[in-house]
ROSE-4610 file (N, C-alpha, C; in Angstrom, 1 decimal, always signed):
// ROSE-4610
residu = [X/X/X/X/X/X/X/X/X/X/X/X/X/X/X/X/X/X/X/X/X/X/X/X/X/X/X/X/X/X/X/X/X/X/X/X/X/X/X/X/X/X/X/X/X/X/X/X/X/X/X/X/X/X/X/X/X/X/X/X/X/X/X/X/X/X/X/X/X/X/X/X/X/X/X/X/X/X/X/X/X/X/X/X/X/X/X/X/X/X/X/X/X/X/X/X/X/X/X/X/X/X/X/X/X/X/X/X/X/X/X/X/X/X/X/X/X/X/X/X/X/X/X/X/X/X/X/X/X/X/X/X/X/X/X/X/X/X/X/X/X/X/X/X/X/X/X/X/X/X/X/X/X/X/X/X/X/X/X/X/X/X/X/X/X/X/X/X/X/X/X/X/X/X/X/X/X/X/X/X/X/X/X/X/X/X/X/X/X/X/X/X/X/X/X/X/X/X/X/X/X/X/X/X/X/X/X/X/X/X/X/X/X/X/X/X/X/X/X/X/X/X/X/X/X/X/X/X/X/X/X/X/X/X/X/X/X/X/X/X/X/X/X/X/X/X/X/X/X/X/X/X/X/X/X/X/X/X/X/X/X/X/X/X/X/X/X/X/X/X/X/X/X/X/X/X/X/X/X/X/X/X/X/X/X/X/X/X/X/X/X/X/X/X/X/X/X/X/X/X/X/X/X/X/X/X/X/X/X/X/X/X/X/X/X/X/X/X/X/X/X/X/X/X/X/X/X/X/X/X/X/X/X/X/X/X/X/X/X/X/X/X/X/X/X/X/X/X/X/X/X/X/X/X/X/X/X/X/X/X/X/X/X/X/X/X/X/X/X/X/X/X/X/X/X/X/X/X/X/X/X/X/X/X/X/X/X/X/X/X/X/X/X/X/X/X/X/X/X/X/X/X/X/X/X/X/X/X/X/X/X/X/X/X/X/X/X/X/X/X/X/X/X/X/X/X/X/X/X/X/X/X/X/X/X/X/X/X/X/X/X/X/X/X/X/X/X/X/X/X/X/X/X/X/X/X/X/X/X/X/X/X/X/X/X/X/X/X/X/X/X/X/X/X/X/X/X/X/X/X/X/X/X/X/X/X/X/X/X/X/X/X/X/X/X/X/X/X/X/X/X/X/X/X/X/X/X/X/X/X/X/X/X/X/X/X/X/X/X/X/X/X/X/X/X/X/X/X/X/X/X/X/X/X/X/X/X/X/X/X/X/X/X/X/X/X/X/X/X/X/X/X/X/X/X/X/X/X/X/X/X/X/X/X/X/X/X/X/X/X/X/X/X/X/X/X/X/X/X/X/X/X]
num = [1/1/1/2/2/2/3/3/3/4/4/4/5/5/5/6/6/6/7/7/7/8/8/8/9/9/9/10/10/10/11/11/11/12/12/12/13/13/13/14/14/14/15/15/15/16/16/16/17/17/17/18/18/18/19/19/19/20/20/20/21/21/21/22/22/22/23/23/23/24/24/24/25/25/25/26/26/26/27/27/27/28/28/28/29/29/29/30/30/30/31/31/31/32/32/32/33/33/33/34/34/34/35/35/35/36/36/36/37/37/37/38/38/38/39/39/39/40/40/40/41/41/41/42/42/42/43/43/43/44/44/44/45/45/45/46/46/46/47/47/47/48/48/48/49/49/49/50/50/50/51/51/51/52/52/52/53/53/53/54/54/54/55/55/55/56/56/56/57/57/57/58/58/58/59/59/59/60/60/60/61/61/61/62/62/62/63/63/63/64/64/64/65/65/65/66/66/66/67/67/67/68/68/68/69/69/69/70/70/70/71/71/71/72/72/72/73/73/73/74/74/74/75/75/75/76/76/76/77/77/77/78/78/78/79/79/79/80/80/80/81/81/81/82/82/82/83/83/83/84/84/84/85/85/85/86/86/86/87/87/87/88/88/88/89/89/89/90/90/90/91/91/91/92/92/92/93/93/93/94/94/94/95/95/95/96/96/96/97/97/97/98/98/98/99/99/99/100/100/100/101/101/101/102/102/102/103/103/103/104/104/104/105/105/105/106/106/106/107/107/107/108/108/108/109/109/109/110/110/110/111/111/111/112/112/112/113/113/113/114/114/114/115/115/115/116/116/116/117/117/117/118/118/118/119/119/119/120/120/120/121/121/121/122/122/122/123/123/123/124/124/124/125/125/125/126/126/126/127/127/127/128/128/128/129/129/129/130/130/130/131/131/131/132/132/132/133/133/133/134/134/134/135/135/135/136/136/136/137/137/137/138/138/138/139/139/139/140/140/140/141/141/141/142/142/142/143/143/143/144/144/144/145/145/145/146/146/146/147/147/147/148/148/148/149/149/149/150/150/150/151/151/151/152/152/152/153/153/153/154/154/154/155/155/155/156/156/156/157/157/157/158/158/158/159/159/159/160/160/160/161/161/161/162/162/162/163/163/163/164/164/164/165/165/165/166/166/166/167/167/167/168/168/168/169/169/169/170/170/170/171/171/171/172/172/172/173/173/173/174/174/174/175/175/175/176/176/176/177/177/177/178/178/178/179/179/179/180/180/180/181/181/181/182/182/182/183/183/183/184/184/184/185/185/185/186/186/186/187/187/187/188/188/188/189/189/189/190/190/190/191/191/191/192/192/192/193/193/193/194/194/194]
x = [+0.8/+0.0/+0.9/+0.0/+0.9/+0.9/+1.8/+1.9/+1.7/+0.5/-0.1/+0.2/+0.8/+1.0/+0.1/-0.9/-2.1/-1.3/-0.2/+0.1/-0.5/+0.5/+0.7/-0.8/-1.7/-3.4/-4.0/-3.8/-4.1/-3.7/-2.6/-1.6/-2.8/-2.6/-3.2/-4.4/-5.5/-6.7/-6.9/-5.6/-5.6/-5.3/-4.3/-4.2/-5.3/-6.0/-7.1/-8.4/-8.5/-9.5/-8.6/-7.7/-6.8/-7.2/-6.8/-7.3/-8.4/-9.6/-10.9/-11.4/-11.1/-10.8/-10.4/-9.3/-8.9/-9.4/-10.0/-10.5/-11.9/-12.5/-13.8/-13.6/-12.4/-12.4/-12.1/-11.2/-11.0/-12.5/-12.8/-14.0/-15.2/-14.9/-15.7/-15.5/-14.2/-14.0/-14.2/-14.0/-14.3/-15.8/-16.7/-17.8/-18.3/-17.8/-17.9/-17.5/-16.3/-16.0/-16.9/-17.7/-18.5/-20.0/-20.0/-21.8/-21.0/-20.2/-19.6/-19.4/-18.9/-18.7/-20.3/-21.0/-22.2/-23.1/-23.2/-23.6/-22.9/-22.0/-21.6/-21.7/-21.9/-22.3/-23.9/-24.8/-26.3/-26.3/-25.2/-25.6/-25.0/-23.8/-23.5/-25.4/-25.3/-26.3/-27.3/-28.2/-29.3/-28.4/-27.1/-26.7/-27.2/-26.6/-27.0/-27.7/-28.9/-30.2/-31.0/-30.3/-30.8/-30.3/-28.6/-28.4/-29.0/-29.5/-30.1/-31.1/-31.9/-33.2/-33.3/-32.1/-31.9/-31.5/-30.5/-30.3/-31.5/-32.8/-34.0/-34.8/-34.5/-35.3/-34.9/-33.4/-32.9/-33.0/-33.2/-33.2/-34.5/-35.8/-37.2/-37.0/-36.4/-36.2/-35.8/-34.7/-34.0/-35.5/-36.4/-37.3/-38.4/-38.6/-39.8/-39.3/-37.6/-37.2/-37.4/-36.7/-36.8/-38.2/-39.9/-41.0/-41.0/-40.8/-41.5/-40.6/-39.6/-38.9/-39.6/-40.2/-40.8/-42.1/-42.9/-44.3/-43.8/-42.4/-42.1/-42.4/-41.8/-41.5/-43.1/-43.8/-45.4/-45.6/-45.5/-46.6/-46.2/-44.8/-44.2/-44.7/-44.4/-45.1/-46.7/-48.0/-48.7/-49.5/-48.3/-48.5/-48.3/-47.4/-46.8/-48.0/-48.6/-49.8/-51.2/-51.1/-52.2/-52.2/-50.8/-50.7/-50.6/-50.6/-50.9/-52.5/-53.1/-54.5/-54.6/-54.4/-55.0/-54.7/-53.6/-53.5/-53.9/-54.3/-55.1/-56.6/-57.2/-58.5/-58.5/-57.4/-57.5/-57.5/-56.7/-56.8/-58.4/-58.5/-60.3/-61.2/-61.0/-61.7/-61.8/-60.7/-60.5/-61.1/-60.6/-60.8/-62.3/-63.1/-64.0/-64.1/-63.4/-62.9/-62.8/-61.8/-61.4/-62.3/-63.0/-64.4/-64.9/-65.4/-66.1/-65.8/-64.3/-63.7/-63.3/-63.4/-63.7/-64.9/-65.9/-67.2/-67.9/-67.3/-67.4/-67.0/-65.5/-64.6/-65.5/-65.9/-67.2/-67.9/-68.6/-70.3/-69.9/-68.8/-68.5/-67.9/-67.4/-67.1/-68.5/-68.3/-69.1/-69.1/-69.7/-69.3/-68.4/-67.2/-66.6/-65.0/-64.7/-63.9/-63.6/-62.1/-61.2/-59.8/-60.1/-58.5/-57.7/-56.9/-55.6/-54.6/-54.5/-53.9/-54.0/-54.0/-54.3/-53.1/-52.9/-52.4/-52.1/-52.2/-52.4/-51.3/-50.7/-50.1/-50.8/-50.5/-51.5/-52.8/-53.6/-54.6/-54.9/-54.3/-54.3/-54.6/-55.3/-55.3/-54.7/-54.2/-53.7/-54.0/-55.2/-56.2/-55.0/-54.6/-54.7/-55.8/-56.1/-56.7/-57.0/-58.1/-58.1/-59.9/-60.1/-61.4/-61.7/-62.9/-63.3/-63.0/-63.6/-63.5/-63.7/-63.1/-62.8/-64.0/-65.5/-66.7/-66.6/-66.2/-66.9/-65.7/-64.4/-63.6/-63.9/-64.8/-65.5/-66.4/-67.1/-68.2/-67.4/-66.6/-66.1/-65.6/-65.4/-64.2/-65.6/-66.5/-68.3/-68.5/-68.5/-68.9/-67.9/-66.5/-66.2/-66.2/-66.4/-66.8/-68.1/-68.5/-70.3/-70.1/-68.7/-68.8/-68.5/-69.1/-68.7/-67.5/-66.6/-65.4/-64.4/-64.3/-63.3/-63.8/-63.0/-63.2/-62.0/-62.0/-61.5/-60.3/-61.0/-60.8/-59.9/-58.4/-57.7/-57.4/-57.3/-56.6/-55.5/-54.9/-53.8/-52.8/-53.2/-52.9/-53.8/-54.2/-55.1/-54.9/-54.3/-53.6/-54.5/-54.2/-54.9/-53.8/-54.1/-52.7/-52.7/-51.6/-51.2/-51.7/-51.1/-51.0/-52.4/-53.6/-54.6/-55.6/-56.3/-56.6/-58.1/-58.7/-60.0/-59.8/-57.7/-57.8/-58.3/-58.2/-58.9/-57.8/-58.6/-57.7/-57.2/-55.9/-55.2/-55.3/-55.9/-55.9/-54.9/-54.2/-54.0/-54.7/-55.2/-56.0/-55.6/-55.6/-55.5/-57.0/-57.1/-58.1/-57.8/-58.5/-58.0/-59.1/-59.2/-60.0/-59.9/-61.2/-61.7/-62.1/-61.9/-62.9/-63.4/-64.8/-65.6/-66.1/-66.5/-66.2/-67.3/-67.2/-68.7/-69.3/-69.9/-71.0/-71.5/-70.6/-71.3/-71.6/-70.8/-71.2/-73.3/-73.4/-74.9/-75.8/-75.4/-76.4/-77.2/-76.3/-77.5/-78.2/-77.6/-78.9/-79.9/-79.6/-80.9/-81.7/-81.0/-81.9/-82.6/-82.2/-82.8/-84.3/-83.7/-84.7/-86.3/-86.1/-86.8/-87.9]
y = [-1.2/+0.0/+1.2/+2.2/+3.0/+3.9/+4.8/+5.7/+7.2/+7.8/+8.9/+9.9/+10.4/+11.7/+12.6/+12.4/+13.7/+14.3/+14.5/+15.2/+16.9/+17.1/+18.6/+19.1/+17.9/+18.5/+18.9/+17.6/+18.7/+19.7/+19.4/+20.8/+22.3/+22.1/+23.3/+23.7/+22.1/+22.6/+22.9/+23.2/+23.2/+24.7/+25.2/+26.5/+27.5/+26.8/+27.4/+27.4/+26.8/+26.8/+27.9/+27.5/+28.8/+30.3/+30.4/+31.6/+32.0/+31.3/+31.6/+31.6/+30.8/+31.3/+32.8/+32.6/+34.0/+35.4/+35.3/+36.3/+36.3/+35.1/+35.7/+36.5/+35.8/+36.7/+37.8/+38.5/+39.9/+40.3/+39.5/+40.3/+40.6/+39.4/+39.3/+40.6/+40.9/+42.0/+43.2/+43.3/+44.9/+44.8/+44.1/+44.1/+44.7/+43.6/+44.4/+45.1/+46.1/+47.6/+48.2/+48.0/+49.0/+49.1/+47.9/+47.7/+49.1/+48.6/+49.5/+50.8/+51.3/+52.6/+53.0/+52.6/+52.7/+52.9/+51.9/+52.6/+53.2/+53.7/+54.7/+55.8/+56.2/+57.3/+57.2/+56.7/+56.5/+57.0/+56.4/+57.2/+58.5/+58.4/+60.0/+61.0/+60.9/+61.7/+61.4/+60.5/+60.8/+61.5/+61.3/+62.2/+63.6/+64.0/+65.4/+66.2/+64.8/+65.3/+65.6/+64.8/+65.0/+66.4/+66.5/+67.7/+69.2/+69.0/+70.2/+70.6/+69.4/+69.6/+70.0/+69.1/+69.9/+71.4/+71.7/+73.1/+74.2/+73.7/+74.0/+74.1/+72.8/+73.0/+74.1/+74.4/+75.1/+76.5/+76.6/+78.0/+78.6/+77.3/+78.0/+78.2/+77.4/+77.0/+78.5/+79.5/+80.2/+81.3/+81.2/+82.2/+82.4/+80.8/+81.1/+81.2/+81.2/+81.7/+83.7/+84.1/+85.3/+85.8/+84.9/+85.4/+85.1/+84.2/+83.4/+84.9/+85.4/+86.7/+87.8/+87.8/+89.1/+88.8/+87.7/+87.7/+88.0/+87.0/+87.4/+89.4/+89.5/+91.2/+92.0/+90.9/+91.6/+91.3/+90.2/+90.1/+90.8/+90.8/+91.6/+93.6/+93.7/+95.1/+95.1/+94.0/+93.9/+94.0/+93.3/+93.3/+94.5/+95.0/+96.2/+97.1/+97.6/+98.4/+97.6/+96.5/+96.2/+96.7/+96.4/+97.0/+98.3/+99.1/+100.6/+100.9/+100.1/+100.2/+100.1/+99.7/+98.9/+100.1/+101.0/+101.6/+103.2/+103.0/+103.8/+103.9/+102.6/+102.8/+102.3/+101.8/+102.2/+104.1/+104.7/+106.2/+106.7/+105.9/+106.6/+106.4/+104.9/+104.8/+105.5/+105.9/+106.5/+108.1/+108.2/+110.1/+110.5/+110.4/+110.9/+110.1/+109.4/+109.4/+110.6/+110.9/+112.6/+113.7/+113.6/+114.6/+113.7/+112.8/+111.5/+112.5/+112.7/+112.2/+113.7/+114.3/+116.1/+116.4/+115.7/+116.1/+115.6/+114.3/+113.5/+114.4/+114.5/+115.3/+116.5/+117.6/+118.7/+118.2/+117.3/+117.2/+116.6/+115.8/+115.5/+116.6/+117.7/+118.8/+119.4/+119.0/+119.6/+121.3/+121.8/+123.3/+123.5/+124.2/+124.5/+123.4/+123.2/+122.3/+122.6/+123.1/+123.2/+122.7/+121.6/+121.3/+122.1/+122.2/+122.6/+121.9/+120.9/+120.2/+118.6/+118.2/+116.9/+116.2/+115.1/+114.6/+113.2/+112.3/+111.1/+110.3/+109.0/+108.3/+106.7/+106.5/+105.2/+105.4/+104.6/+104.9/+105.0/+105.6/+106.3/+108.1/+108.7/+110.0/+110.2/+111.2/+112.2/+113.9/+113.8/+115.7/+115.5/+117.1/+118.2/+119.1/+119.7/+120.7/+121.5/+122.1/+122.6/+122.9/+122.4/+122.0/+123.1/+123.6/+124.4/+123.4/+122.2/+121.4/+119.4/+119.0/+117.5/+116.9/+117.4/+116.5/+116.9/+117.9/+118.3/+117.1/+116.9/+116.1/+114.6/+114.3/+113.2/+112.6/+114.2/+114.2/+113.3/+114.6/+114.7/+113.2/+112.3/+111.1/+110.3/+110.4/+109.4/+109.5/+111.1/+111.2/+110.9/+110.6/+110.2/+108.6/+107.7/+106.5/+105.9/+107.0/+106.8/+107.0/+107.6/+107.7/+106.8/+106.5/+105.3/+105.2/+106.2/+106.1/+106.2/+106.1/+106.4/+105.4/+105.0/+104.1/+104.0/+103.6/+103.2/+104.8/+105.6/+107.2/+106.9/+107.1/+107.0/+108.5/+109.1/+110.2/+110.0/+110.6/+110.4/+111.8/+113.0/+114.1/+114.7/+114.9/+116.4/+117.0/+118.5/+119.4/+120.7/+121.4/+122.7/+123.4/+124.7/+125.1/+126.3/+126.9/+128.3/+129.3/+128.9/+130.5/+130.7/+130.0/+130.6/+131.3/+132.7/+133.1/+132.3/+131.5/+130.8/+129.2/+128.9/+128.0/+127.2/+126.9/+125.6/+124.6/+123.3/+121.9/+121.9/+121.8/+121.2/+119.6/+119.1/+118.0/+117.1/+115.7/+115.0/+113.7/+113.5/+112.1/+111.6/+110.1/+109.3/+108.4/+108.4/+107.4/+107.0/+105.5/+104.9/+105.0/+105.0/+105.4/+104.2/+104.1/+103.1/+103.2/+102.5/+103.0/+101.7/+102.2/+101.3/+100.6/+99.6/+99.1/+99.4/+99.3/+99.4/+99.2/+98.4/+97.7/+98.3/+98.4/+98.8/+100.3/+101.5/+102.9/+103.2/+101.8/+102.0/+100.6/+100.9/+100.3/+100.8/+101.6/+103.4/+103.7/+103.7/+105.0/+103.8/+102.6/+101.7/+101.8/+101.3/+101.6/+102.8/+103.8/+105.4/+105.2/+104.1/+104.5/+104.1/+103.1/+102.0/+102.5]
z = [+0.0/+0.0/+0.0/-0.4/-0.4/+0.3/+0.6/+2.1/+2.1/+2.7/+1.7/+3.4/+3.0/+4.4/+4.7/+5.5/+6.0/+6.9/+7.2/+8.4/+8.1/+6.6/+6.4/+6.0/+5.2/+5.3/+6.4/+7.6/+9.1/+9.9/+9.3/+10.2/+9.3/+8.4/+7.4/+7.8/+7.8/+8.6/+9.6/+10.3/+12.3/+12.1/+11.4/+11.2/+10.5/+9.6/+8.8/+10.2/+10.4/+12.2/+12.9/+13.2/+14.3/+13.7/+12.7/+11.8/+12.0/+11.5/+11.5/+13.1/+14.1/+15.2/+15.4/+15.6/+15.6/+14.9/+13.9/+13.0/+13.7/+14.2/+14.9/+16.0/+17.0/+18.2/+17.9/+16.8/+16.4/+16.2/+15.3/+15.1/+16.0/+17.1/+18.3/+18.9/+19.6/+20.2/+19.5/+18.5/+17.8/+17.5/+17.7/+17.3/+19.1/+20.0/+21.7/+21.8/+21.1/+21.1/+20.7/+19.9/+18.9/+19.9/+20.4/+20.9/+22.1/+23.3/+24.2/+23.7/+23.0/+21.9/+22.0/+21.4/+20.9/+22.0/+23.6/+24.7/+25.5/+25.3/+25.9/+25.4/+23.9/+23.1/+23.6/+23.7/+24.0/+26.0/+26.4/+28.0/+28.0/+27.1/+27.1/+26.6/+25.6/+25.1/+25.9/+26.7/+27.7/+28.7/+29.2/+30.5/+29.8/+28.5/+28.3/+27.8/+27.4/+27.6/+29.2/+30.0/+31.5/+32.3/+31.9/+32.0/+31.4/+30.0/+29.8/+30.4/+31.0/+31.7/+32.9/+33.3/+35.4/+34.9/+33.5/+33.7/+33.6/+32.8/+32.1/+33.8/+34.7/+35.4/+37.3/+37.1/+37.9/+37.1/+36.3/+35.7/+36.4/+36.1/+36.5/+38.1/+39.1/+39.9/+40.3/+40.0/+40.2/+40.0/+39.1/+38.4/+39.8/+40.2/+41.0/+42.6/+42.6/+43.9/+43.9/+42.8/+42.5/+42.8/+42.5/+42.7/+43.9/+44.8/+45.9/+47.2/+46.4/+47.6/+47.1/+46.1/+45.6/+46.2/+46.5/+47.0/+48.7/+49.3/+50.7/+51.2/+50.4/+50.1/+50.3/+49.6/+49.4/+50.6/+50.9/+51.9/+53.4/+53.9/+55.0/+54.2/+53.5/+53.0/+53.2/+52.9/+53.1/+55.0/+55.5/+57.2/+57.9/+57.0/+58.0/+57.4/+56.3/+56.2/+56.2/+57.1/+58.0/+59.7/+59.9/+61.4/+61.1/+60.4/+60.0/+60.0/+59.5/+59.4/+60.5/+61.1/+62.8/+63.6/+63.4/+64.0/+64.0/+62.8/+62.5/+63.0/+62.2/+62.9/+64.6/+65.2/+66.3/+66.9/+66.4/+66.3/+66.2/+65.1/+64.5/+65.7/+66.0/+67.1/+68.4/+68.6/+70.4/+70.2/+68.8/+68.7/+69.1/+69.6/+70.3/+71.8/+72.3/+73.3/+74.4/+73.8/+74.2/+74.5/+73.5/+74.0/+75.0/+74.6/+75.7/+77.2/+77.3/+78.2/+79.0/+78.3/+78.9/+78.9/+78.0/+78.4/+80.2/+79.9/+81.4/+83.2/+82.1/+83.6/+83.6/+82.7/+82.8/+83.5/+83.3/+84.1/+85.9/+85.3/+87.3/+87.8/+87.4/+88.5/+89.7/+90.3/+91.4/+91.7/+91.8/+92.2/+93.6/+93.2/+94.2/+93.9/+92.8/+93.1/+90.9/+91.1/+89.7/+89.6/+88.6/+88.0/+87.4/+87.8/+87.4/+86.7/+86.2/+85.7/+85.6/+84.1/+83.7/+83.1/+83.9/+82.7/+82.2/+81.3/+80.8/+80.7/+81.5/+80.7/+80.7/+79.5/+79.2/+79.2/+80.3/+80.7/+81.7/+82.9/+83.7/+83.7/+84.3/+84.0/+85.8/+85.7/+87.1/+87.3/+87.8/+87.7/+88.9/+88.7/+89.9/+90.3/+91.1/+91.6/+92.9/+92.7/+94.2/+94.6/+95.6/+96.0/+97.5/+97.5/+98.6/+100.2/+99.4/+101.1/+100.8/+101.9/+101.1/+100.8/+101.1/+100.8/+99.2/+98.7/+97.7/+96.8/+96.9/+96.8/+96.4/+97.7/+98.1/+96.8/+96.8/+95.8/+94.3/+94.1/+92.7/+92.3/+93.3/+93.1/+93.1/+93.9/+93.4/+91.8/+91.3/+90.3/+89.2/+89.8/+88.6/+88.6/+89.7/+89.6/+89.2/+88.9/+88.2/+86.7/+86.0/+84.4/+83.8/+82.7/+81.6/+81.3/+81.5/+80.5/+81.8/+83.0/+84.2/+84.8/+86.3/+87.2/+87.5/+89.0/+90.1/+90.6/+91.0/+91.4/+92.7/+92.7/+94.0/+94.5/+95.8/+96.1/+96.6/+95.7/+96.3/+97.0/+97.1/+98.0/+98.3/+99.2/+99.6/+100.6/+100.7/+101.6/+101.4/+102.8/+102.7/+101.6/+100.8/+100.4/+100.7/+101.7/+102.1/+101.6/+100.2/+99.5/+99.4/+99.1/+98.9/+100.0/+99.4/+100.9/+101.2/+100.5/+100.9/+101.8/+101.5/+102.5/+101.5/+100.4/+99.1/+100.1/+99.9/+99.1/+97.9/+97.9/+96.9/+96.7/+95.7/+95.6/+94.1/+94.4/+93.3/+93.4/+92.1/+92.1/+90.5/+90.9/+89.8/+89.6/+88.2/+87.3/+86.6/+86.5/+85.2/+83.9/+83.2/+81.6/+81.3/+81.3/+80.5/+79.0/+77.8/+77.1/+76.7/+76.4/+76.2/+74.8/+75.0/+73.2/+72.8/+71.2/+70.2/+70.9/+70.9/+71.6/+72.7/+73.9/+74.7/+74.8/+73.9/+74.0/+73.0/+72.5/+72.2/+72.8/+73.6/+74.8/+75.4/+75.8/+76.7/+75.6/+74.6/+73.4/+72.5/+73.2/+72.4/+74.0/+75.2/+76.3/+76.2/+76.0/+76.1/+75.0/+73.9/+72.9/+73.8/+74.2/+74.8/+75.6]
């Protein structure tokens, strides 16, 4: 028989396999470069589509900080000319007070008995004066605990005073002023109607 050598046919097919082996894993790998290329190009571009949007959405962010201090602004500006109003129509309100409140002190003077001097802190008032004699005194501190707008009448000095030749009381007295609310300054004038 005769002697036919396959060595060098297999060696050839071993190498033609190794080859095509090898050319797949090239091609394997550059084909995994490209997919990797290719999502990394795809996360890049959503990162900077996500970027443009946080910038899109810190921009408004910045817009409705800029309003949310401009409405702060209103509204501390709106407070402060509410406590202006308030104190205003607190003003409006008391301003006939005052008459109230000299008309009052008029009608409780008893005869025989002149202030000389008023004067208010808070709501406290402090008359000076000078009185013929302490009943009339007496009087005057009844009548002013009988007014709507006064109460709780203290003496607090009453001396003869030298220099005068009738011999008056010098008197100082404290009241406290009340004033009375809505409500109750038309209570009397719906009772009166009645």
């Amino acid at each position: 028989m005769a002697h036919i050598n396959l060595l060098p046919w297999r060696q050839e097919l071993r190498r033609e396999r190794q080859r095509q082996f090898l050319t797949t894993m090239l091609l394997s790998v550059i084909l995994m470069g490209l997919i990797i290329f290719a999502v990394h190009l795809q996360y890049n571009r959503m990162i900077a589509v996500q970027e443009s949007r946080n910038k899109v959405l810190s921009d408004h962010i910045k817009e409705v900080d800029a309003q949310l201090a401009e409405i702060r602004d209103l509204d501390q500006q709106i407070e402060r000319l509410k406590a202006r109003m308030q104190v205003i129509e607190r003003l409006q309100a008391n301003r006939p007070e005052v008459v109230r409140l000299f008309n009052e002190l008029a009608e409780s003077l008893p005869d025989g008995v002149y202030l000389t001097k008023l004067k208010q802190s808070g709501n406290t008032l402090t008359l000076e004066g000078e009185a013929q004699s302490q009943t009339r005194v007496s009087s005057f501190m009844r009548s002013l605990n009988a007014a709507r707008s006064m109460a709780n009448p203290s003496l607090e000095v009453i001396e003869v005073d030298p220099k005068s030749p009738e011999k008056a009381r010098r008197f100082v007295l404290r009241v406290t002023q009340v004033i009375p609310e809505a409500g109750e300054s038309e209570k009397p004038k719906l009772q009166a109607r009645k």
